[in-house]
C-alpha positions in Angstrom: 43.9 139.5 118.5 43.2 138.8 122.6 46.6 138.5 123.4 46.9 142.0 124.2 46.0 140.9 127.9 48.8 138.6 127.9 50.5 140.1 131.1 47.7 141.0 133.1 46.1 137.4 132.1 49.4 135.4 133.5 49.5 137.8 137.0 45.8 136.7 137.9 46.5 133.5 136.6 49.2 132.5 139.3 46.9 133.9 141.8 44.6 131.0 141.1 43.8 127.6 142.6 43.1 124.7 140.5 39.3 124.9 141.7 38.7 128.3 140.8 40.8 127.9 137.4 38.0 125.0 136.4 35.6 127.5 137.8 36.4 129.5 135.0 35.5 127.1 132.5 32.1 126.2 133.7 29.0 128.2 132.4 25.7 127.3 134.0 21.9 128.1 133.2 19.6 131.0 134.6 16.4 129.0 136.1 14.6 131.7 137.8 11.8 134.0 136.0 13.5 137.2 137.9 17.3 138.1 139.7 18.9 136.3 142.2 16.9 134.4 144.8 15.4 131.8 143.3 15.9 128.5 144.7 16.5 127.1 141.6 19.7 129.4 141.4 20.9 128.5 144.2 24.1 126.7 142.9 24.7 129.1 140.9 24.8 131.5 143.5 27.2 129.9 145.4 29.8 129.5 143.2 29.9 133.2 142.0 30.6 134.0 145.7 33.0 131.3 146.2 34.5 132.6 142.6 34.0 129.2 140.7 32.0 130.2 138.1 33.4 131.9 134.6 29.5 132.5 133.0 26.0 132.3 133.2 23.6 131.8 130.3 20.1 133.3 129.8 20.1 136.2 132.2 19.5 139.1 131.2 18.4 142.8 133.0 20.8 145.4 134.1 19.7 145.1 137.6 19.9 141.7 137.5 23.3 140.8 136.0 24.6 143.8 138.6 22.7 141.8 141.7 24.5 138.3 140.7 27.9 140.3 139.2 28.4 141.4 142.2 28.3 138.5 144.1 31.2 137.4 142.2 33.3 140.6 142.1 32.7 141.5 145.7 32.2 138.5 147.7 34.9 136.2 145.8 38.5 136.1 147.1 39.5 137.0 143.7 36.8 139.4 142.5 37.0 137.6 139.2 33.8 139.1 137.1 31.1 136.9 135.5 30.2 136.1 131.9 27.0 136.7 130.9 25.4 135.1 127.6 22.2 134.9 125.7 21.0 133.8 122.3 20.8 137.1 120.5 20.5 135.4 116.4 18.6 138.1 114.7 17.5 140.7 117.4 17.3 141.6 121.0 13.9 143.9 121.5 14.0 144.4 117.8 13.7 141.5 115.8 14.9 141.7 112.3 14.2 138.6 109.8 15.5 135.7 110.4 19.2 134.8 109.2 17.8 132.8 106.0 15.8 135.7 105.3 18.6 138.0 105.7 20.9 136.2 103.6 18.2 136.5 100.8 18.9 140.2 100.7 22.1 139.2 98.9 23.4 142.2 101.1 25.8 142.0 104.2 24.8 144.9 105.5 21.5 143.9 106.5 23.4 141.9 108.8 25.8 144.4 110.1 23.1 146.5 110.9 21.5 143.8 112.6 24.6 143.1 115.1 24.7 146.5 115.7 21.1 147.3 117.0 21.2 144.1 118.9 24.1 144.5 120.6 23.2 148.0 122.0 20.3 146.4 123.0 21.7 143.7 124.6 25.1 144.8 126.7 22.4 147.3 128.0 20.7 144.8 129.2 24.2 143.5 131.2 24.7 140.7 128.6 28.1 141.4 127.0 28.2 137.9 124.7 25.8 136.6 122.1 25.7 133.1 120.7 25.8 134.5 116.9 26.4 134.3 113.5 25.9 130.4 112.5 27.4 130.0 110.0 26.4 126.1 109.3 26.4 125.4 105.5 23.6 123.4 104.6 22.0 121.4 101.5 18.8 120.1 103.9 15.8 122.1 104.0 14.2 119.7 106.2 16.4 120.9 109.4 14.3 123.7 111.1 18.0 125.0 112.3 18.3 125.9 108.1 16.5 129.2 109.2 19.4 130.1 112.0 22.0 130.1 108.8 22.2 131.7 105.9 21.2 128.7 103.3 23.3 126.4 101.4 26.4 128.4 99.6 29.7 128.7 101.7 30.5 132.4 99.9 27.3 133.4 101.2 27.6 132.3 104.2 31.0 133.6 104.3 30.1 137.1 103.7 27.3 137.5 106.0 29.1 135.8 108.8 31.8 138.1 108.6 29.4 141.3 108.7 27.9 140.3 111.3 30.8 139.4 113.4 32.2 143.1 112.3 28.4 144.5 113.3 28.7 142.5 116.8 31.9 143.3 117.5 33.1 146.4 115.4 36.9 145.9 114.8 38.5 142.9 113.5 41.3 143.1 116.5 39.4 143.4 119.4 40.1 146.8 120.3 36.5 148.0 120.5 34.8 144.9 122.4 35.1 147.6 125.6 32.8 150.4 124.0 29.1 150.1 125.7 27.8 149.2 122.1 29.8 146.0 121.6 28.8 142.7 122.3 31.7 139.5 122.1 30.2 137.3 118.6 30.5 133.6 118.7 30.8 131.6 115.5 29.0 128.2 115.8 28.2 125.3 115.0 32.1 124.3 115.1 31.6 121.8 112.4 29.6 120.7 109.6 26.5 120.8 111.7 24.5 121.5 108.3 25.0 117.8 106.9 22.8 116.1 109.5 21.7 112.8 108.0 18.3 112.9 107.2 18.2 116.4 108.4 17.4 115.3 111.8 19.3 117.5 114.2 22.1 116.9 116.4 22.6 113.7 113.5 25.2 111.9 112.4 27.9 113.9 109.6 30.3 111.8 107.6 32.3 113.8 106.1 35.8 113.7 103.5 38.3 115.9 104.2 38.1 118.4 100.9 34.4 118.8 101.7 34.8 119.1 104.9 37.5 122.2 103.7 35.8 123.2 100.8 32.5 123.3 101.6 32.1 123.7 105.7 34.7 125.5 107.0 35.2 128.8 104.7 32.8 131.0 107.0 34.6 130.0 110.4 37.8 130.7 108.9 36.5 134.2 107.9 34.8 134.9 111.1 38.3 134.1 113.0 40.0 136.5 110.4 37.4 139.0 111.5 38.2 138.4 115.0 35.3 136.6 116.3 36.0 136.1 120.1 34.7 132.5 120.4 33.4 129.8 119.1 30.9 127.0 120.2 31.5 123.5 119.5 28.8 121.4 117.4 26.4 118.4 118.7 27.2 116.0 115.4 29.9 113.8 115.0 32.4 114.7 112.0 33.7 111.7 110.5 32.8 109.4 113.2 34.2 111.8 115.9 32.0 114.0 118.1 32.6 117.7 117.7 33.0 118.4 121.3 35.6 116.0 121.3 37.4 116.6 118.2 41.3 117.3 118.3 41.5 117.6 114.5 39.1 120.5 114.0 39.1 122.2 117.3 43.3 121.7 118.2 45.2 121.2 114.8 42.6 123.4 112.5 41.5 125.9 114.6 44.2 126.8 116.9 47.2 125.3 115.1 46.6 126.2 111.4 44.4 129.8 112.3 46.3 131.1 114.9 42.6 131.7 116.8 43.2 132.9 120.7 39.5 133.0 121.3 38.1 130.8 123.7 35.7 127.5 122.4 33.0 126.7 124.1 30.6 123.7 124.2 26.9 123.7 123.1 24.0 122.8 125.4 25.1 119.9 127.4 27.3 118.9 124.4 30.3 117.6 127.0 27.7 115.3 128.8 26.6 114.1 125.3 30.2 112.7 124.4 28.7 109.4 126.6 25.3 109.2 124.7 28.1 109.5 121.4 29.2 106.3 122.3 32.5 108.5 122.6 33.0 108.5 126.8 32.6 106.0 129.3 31.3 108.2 132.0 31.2 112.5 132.5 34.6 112.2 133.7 36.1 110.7 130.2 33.6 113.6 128.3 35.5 116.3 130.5 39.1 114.1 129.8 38.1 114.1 126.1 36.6 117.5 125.1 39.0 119.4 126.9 42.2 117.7 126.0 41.0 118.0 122.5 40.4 122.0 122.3 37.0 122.8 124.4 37.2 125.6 126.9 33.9 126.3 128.3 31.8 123.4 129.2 28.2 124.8 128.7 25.2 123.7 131.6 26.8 120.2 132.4 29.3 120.0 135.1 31.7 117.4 134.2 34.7 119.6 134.1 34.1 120.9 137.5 33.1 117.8 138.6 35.7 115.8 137.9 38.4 118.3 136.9 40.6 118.3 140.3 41.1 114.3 140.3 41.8 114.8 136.2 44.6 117.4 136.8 45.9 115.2 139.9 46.2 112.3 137.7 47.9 113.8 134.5 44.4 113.0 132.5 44.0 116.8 131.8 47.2 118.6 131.7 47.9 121.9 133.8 48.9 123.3 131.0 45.7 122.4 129.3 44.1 124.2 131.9 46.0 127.0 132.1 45.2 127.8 128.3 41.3 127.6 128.4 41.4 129.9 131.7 43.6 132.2 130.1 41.5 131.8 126.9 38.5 132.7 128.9 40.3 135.5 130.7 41.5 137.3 127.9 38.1 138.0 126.7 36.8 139.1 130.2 39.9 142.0 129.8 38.8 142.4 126.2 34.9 143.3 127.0 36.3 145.7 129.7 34.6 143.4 132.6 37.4 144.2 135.3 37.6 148.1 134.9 33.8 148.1 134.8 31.5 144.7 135.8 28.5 146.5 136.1 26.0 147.7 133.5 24.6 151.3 133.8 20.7 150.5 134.8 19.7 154.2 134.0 20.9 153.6 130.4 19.2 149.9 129.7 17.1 150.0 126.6 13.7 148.8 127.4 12.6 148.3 124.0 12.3 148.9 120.4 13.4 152.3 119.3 11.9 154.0 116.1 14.6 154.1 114.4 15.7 150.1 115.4 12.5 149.5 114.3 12.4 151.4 110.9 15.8 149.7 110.5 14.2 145.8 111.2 11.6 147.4 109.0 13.9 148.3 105.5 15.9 144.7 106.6 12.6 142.8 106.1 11.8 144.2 102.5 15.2 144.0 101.4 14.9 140.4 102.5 11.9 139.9 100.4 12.0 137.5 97.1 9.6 137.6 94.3 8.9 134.4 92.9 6.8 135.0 90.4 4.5 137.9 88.7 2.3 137.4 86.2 -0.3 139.4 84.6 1.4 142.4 86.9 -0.8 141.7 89.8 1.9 142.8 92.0 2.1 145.9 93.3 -1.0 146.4 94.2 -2.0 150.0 94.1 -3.3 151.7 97.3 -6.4 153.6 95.4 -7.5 149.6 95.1 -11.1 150.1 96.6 -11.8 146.4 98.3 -8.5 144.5 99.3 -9.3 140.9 101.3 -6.5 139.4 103.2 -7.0 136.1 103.8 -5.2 133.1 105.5 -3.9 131.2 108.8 -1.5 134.2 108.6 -2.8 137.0 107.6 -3.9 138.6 111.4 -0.5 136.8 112.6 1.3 138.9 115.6 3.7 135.8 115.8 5.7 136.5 112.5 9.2 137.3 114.6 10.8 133.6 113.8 12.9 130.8 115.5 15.1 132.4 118.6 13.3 135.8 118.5 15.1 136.7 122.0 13.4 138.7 124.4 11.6 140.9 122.0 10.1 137.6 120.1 8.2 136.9 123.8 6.9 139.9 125.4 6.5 142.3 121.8 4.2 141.2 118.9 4.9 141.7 115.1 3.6 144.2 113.2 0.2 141.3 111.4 0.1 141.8 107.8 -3.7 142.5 108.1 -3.3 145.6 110.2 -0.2 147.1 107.6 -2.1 146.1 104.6 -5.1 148.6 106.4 -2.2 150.9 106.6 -1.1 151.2 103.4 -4.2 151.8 101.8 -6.0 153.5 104.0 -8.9 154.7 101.7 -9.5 151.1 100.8 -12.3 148.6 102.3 -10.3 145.7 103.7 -11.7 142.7 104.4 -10.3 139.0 106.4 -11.1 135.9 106.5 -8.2 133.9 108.7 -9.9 130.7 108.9 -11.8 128.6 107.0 -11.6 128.1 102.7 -15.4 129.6 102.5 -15.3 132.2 104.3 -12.0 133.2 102.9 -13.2 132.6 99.0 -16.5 135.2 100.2 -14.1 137.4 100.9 -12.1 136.7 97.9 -15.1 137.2 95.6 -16.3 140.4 97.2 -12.2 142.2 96.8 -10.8 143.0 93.7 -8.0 141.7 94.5 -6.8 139.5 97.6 -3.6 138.7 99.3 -3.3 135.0 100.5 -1.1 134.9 103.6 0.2 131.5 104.3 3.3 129.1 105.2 4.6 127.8 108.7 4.3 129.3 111.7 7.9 130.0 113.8 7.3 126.8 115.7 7.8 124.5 113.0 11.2 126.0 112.3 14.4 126.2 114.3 15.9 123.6 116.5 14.6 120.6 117.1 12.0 121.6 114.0 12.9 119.2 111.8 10.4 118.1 109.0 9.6 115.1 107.0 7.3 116.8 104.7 8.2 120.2 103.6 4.8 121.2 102.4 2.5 123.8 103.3 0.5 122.6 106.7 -2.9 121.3 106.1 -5.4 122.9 104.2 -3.2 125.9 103.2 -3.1 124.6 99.4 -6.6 123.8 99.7 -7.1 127.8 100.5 -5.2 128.7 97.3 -6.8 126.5 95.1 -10.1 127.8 96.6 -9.2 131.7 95.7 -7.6 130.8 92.5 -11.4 129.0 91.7 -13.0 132.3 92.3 -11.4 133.9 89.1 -10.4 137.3 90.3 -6.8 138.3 91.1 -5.0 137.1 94.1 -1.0 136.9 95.3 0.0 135.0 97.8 2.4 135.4 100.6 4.9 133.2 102.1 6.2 133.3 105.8 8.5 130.7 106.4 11.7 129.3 108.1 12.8 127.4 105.2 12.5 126.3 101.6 9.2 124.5 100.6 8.2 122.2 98.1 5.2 124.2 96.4 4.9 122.8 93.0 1.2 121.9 93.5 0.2 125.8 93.0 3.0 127.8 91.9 2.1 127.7 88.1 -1.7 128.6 88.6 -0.7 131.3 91.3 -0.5 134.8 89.2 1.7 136.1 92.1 4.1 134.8 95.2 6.2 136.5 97.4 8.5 135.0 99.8 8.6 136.9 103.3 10.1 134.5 105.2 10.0 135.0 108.8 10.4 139.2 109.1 10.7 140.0 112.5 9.0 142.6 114.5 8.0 145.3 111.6 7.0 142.2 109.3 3.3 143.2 108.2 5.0 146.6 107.1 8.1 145.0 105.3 5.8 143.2 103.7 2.8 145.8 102.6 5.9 147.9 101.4 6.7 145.4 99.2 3.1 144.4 98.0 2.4 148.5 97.6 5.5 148.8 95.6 7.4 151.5 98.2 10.0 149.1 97.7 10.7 147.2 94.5 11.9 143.6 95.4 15.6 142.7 94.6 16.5 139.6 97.0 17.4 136.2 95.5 17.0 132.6 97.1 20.0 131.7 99.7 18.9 128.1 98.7 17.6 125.7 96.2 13.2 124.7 96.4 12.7 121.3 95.8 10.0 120.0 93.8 9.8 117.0 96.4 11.5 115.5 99.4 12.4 112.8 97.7 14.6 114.9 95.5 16.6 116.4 98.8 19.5 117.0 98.6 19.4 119.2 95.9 21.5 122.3 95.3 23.1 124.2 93.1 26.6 123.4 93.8 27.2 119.8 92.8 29.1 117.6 91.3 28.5 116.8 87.8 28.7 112.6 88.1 30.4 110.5 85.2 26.9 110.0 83.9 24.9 113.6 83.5 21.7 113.7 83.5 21.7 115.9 79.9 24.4 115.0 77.8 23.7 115.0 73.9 23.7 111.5 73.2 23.9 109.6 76.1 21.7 107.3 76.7 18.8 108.4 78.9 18.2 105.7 80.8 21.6 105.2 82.2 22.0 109.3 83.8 21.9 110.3 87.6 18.3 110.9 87.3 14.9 110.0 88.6 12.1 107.8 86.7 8.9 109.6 88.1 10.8 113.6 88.6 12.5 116.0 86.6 16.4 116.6 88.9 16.3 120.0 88.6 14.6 122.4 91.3 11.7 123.9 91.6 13.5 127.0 91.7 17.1 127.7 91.5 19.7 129.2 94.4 20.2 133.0 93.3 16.6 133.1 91.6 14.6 136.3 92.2 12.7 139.0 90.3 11.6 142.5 90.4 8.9 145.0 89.7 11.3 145.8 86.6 13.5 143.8 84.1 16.9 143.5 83.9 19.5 142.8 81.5 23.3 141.4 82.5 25.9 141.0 79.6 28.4 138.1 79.3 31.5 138.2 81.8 34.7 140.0 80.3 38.5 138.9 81.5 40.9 142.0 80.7 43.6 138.6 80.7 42.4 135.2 80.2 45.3 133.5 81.2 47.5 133.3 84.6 50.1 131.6 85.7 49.8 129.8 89.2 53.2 131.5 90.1 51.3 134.9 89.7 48.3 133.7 91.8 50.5 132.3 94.2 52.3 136.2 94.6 49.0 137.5 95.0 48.1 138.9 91.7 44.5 139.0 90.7 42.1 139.2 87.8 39.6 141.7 87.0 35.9 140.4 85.8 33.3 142.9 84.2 29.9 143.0 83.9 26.6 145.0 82.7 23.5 145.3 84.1 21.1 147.2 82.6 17.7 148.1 84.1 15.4 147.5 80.8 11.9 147.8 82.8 10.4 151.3 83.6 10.8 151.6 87.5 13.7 151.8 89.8 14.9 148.3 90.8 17.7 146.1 92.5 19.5 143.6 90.6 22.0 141.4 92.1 24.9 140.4 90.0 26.3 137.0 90.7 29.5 135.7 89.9 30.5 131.6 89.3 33.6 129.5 88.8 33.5 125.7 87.2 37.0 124.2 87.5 36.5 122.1 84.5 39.1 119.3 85.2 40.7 118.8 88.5 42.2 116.3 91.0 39.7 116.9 92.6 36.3 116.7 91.6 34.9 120.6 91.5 30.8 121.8 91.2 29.5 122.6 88.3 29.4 126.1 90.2 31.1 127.6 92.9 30.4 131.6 93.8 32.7 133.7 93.6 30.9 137.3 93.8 27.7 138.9 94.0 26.7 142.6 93.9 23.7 144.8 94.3 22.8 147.0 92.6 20.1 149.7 92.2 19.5 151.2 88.7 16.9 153.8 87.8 14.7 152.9 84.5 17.3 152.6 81.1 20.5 153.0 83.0 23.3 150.9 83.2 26.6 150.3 85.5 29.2 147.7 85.2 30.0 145.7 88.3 34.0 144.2 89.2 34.9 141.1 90.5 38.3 140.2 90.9 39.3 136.5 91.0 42.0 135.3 93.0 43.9 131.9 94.3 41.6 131.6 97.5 39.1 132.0 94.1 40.6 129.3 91.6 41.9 126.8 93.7 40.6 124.1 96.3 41.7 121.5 99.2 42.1 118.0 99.1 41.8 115.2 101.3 45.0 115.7 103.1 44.2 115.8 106.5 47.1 118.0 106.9 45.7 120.6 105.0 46.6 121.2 101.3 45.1 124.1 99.2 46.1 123.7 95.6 45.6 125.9 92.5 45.9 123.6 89.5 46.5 124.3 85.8 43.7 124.2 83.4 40.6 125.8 82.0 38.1 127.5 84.8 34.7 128.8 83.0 33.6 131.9 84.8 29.5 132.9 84.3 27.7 136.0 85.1 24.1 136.4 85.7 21.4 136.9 88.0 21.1 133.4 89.2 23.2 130.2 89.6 21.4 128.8 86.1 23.5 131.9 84.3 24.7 130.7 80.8 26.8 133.9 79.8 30.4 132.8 80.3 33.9 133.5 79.1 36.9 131.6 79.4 40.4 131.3 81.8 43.0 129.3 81.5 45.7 128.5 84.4 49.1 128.3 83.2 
């Protein structure tokens, strides 16, 4: 896609000394609270003007990327521009929800749109690269870094990554990274970051071969289809082999078998890290290591500039090793448009949220919304309600933006869901009670009705937010039980940065919405959806527990020899637990609405193919109806699963294969299309050479409107 730049690339490249080429692959930290002057930039200083420095990480300001720019593009012999990078995951100014939220909309636009506002926002601000989409697959709810990603399905992950990318970016060849709207994406964590043991981060990841394929790669293949212009290397080890030092899936998959010309650069100190591995002897065997197997860009550490002269003197790092990551590098600095114009316009920075960013993070957090459960129609509430209390840790919340909120998450507060409730029903007497059970059941008991706010706060999500118990914090189920005592009608609320285990309450609470983390406009996302402006249609990007000590658990496993529910197997010899039913408290694609719905079985127009037809490309066609059998207009997402009932390789008992929302007025209906391909019906295996097969046999394909869907039809492989 880069190599557009080829020429002008290989005439600055023989211009260059070997210092300032490893110049170019060293990115180092912004220390100082303003521009340039600090003492604690001093070093980085230096090395613009000496022109051995390629990036610079969390600065941001047109003035001050200009001041330090400039010390590079004016003062350096070569006038080579600077590389400036920030973690922009789900907003700039405006935050939208977080990407587990967003991937509960079940649609990739939310994400597009996302990319887009955030990256006017941000190259306004002189930052022209973004440390976005992760893409990390993941089956662990306890890793806070679950809320960065888009849950535990590589389809969905798949999709959103590649909107995003496509909202970052805009076209999938590079050709629009030089508009002053366009930000370069970077697909991370480069690999299997999501399988932390114990879902501790930065942990251990064994991994086979097919799964590693099958289950962990799919988005970053996608993303590098969709032109993502780098990618960032990953703290865990994959099979016993640190990710930052990793020839087999940096070299021989990524750049080998995808053709990528991006650049790959390493995570937070990740090169240095290679020695705590166990991997290096010293920072001069991490720099040997992770560079000769792929990395370009050694993030914060130093061990490539450092040590890179006596490395290329003494054959340990190749010049032509070198050459490649600079040229990497510098392709991308053409791409973005950095040598035709280094500076940012300061008289055109955004300094904020617009209206219409914000009505945007705004319809993003109510599409992002899931209803759990709605009995006795609590939910929605009706704004004529006289007394409304709003109750709950929560409920008068300003910090509801989530885990890496960027700029906008420190200095602007979110929309609480106390002052939007007040909002949207005006004429109403609302009351709160944020702390303490009595005071909140007076409340309760005074209200007609009352909205229990509760869940974590941002902190206890994101990196290095990993938790044990998955719970609601102290005295939260406490507050529930407390309003439930009272008698009178209540629904309760759920902010979060990842699946909980809430079993204890969920069958006596009459109504639960999950919110997740919403962003900046969260208290209004959320009232619309509690008023009924907007009639919930997202579905869960991952599975609930019932208890830790069921995690993993997720919809797409593998069935074992011995099922838990066979007809006639003896129950006592199954894959199952003595004191806990297996199955989870509530189920990947699981979501209701204000309305009912109604989806039909799946229909083949063939039910047989030959591999020989797959293999040339052909595809099959799969129907199905959805009919909106409630009396409001709703959302429905269609979902579409695979089951490979005999292969060499043992499949899921679902894979998805398609989704599709929908919106349907009261006692219509539409038909949705799927089409089912090889890259559908077949798999990897553990050939570490890479082998994607399409067997013969019988696939089961099943519709629905979650991944417990029953409705099925039949193909057979010929």
């Amino acid at each position: 896609m880069l190599r557009r730049y080829e020429d002008q690339v290989k005439v600055l490249l023989d211009q260059m000394t070997t210092a300032e080429k490893l110049g170019q692959l060293q990115q180092l930290t912004w220390t100082g609270e303003t521009g340039p002057g600090g003492g604690q930039t001093a070093h980085i200083e230096a090395a613009a003007r000496a022109g051995l420095l390629g990036s610079v990480l969390n600065i941001h300001g047109a003035a001050h990327t200009n001041a330090l720019q400039r010390m590079a593009v004016e003062e350096s012999r070569l006038g080579i521009p600077l590389l400036f990078g920030l973690d922009v995951i789900h907003g700039f100014w405006t935050t939208f929800p977080i990407p587990l939220a967003q991937a509960a909309s079940f649609d990739p636009e939310v994400a597009r749109k996302d990319a887009e506002v955030s990256a006017a926002e941000t190259r306004s601000n002189g930052v022209r690269w973004t440390f976005s989409p992760m893409m990390d697959v993941t089956h662990e709810p306890r890793w806070g870094r679950i809320a960065e990603g888009c849950g535990e399905d590589p389809y969905v992950n798949t999709a959103f990554a590649v909107a995003k990318v496509r909202g970052y970016q805009g076209a999938d060849d590079g050709s629009e990274l030089t508009e002053g709207e366009r930000i370069a994406a970077c697909a991370k964590h480069f690999v299997a970051y999501g399988g932390a043991e114990g879902g501790r981060d930065y942990n251990t990841v064994d991994v086979s071969e097919q799964r590693l394929r099958n289950h962990y790669l799919p988005p970053f293949k996608a993303a590098v289809d969709a032109g993502v212009a780098t990618v960032m290397a990953a703290f865990n080890t994959v099979a016993g082999v640190p990710a930052h030092g990793n020839p087999h899936t940096m070299n021989t998959i990524l750049k080998e078998e995808w053709g990528f010309d991006g650049f790959v650069v390493s995570d937070y100190t990740g090169v240095e890290e290679l020695v705590a591995h166990g991997f290096a002897e010293d920072g001069a065997d991490a720099a040997r290591l992770a560079f000769g197997a792929g990395l370009d860009m050694e993030m914060v550490s130093t061990n490539v500039t450092e040590h890179g002269e006596r490395l290329v003197a003494g054959g340990l790092l190749g010049e032509s090793r070198l050459d490649d990551a600079v040229t990497r590098i510098l392709r991308l600095k053409f791409a973005l448009g950095l040598f035709d114009q280094p500076y940012t316009d300061e008289a055109a920075e955004i300094a904020g949220p617009t209206p219409a960013a914000r009505e945007a993070a705004r319809a993003a957090g109510a599409r992002s919304t899931v209803l759990l459960k709605n009995d006795g129609g609590v939910l929605p509430l009706e704004r004529t309600t006289p007394s409304i209390a709003v109750v709950g840790p929560l409920a008068n919340s300003t910090d509801l933006h989530g885990t890496w909120a960027g700029p906008g998450g420190f200095r602007l507060p979110s929309v609480s869901i106390l002052d939007a409730v007040r909002t949207a029903a005006p004429g109403a007497r609302v009351t709160h009670a944020g702390d303490g059970i009595a005071a909140a059941v007076a409340a309760a008991q005074e209200a007609e009705v009352t909205v229990v706010v509760v869940g974590e706060p941002p902190a206890l999500s994101g990196e290095a937010a990993v938790r044990s118990d998955i719970a609601l914090p102290r005295g939260q189920e406490e507050l529930i039980a407390a309003v439930a005592a009272t008698g009178k009608p209540y629904a309760v609320v759920l902010l979060n940065g990842r699946p909980l285990t809430i079993g204890g309450w969920l069958d006596t609470a009459p109504a639960v919405l999950e919110a997740w983390h919403p962003g900046i406009e969260a208290g209004h996302a959320v009232a619309d959806v509690l008023f009924g402006t907007v009639n919930p249609g997202g579905k869960l990007p991952v599975t609930f527990p019932r208890s830790v000590g069921q995690i993993p658990v997720y919809y797409n496993h593998e069935n074992t020899g011995r099922p838990a529910h066979v007809p006639g197997a003896d129950p006592k010899f199954v894959s199952k637990y003595l004191d806990l039913d297996e199955s989870p408290q509530l189920p990947f694609g699981y979501g209701l609405s204000y309305t009912t719905f109604t989806t039909g079985a799946p229909e083949l127009r063939r039910d047989e193919i030959t591999r020989d037809e797959l293999a040339a490309g052909e595809t099959l066609e799969v129907t199905v109806t959805v009919t909106n059998t409630g009396d409001r207009v709703g959302d429905e997402v269609v979902q579409l699963y695979i089951h490979d009932v005999a292969a060499s390789v043992a499949q899921p008992v679902r894979r998805l294969r398609g989704f599709e929302r929908v919106t349907l007025e009261p006692g219509r209906s539409t038909t949705v299309r799927f089409r089912l391909g090889a890259e559908d019906l077949g798999f990897w295996t553990n050939d570490p050479a890479g082998t994607y097969v399409v067997e013969s046999g019988r696939i089961d394909v099943y519709a629905g409107t979650s991944s417990t869907a029953r409705a099925r039809c039949t193909l057979r492989i010929l």
